[in-house]
C-alpha positions in Angstrom: 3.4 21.7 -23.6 -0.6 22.3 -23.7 -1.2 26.2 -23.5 -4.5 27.0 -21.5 -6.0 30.4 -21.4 -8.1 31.5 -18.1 -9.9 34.4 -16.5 -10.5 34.4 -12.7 -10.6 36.6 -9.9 -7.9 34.8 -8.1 -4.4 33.6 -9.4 -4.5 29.5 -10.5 -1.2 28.3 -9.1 0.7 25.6 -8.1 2.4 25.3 -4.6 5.3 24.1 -5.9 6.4 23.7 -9.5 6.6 19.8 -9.3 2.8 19.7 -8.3 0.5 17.8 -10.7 -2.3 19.5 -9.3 -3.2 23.4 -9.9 -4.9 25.0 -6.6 -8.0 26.8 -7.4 -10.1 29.7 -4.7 -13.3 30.5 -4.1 -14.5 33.9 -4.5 -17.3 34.2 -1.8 -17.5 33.7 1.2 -19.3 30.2 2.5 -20.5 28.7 5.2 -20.8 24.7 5.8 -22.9 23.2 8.4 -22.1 18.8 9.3 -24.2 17.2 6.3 -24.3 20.7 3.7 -23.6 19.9 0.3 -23.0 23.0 -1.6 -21.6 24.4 -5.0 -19.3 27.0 -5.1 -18.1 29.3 -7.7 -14.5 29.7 -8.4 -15.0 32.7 -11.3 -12.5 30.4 -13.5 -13.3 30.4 -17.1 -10.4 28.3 -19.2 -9.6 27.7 -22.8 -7.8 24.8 -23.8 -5.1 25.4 -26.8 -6.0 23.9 -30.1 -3.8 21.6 -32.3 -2.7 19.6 -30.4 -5.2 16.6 -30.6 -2.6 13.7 -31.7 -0.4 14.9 -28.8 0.9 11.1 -27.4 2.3 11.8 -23.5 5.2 9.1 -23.1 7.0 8.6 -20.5 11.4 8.0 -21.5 11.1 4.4 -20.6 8.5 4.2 -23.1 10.3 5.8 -26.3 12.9 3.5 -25.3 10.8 0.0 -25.1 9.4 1.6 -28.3 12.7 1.7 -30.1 13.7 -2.1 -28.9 16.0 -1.1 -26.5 15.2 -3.9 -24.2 16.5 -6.9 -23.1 13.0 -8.5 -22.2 10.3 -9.8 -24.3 9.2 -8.2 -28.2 9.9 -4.8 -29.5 6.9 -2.5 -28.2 5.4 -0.6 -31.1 4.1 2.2 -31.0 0.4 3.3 -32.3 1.2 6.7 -33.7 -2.3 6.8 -35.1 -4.2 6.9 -32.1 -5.5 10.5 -31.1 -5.6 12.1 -28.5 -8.1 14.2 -26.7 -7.2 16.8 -23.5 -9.3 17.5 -20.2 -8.8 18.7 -16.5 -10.2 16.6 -13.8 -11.3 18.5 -10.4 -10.1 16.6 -7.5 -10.3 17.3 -3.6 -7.7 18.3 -1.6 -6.3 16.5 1.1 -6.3 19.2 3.8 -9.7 19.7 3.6 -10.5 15.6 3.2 -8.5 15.8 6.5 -11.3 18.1 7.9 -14.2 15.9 6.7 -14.8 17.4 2.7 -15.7 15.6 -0.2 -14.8 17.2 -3.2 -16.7 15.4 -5.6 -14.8 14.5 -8.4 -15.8 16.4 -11.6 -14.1 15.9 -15.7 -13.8 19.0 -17.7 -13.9 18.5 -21.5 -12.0 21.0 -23.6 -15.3 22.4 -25.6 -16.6 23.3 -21.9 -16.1 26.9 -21.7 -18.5 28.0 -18.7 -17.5 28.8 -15.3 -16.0 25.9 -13.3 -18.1 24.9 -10.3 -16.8 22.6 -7.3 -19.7 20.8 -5.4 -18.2 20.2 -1.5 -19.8 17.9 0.8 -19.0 18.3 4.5 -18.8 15.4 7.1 -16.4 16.5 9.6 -14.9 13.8 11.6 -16.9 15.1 15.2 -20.0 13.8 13.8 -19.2 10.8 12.6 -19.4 7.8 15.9 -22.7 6.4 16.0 -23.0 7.0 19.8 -22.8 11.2 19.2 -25.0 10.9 16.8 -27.7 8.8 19.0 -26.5 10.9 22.1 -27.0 14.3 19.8 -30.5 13.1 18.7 -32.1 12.4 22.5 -30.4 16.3 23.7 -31.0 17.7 20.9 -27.6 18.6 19.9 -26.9 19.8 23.5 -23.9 17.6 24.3 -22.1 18.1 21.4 -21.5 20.9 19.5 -21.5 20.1 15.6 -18.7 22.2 14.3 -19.5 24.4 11.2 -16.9 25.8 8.3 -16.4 28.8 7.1 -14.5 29.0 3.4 -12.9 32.8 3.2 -13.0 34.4 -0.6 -9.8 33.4 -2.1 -9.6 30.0 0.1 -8.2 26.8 -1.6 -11.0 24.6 -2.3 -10.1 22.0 -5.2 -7.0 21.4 -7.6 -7.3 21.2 -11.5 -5.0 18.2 -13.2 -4.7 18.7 -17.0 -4.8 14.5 -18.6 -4.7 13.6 -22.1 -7.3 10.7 -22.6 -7.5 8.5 -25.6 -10.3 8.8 -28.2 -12.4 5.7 -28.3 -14.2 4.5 -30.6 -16.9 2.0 -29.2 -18.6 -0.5 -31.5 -22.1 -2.8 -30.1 -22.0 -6.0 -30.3 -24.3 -9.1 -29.3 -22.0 -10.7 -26.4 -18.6 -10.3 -24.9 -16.9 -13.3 -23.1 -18.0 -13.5 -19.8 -15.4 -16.0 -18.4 -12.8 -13.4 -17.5 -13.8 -13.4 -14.0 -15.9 -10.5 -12.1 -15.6 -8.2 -8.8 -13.3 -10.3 -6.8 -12.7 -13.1 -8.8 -8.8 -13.5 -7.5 -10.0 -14.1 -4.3 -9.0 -11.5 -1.4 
């Protein structure tokens, strides 16, 4: 299990214990107006445990395919010598998608050891219909009111999920083959 340190003002938890995702809070208090794009601070600093860099995540249907317990195809082998590297991706929360956010979608390495930042961009669903929009434009905003947002400190704003990734090693080269088909190359 990959042990992570953290200091915040608010409690990093998990709704339930199944949850892939770990909630994080702001800690001011935020308004959002249709269109704002905005950072805000979450006061969580994390530390990622070290030693653990050829930690391999499998799945038991994999150690088994691994160990030729099949009854389709070859024996699956597995690369033991590939490392592997550890990082938290900050991802939206549906709620607030529900209500017209954009969380945009951020990667934490585990040498990153400054505050974590979520940058939210609100487009409620109101303002969305071309026709408001025209309509909002000739009255000046008169006919429909553009609803704002107000975050609380200590409101839910984004969810942390800790990945393993693999270490790559990329080499240049002149040319790759190009016949392997492109953006919609198996038709619709």
């Amino acid at each position: 299990m990959l042990k992570v340190n953290y200091v915040a003002p608010e409690k990093v938890v998990k709704a339930n214990p199944t949850d892939a995702g770990w909630d994080v809070s702001c800690i001011e208090d935020i308004v959002f107006e249709p269109g704002d794009c905005k950072f805000l601070a979450t006061g969580l600093f994390l530390e990622m445990e070290k030693g653990v860099e050829n930690y391999q995540p499998m799945l038991a249907i994999q150690r088994e395919l691994s160990a030729g317990n099949h009854t389709f195809g070859k024996p699956i082998h597995e690369n033991r010598s590939t490392p592997w590297g550890k990082m938290i991706d900050i991802r939206g929360r549906s709620g607030l998608a529900k209500k017209g956010f954009l969380c945009h979608y951020g990667t934490v390495d585990e040498t990153y050891h400054s505050e974590i930042g979520v940058v939210l961009h609100y487009n409620p669903p109101e303002t969305r219909p071309m026709w408001k929009k025209v309509l909002n434009h000739m009255f000046m905003g008169l006919i429909f009111n553009k609803p704002s947002y107000r975050f609380i400190k200590g409101d839910r704003v984004c969810q942390l999920v800790f990945m393993p990734f693999y270490n790559v090693e990329l080499s240049r080269v002149e040319s790759v083959k190009e016949d392997r088909g492109g953006f919609g190359h198996t038709g619709r």
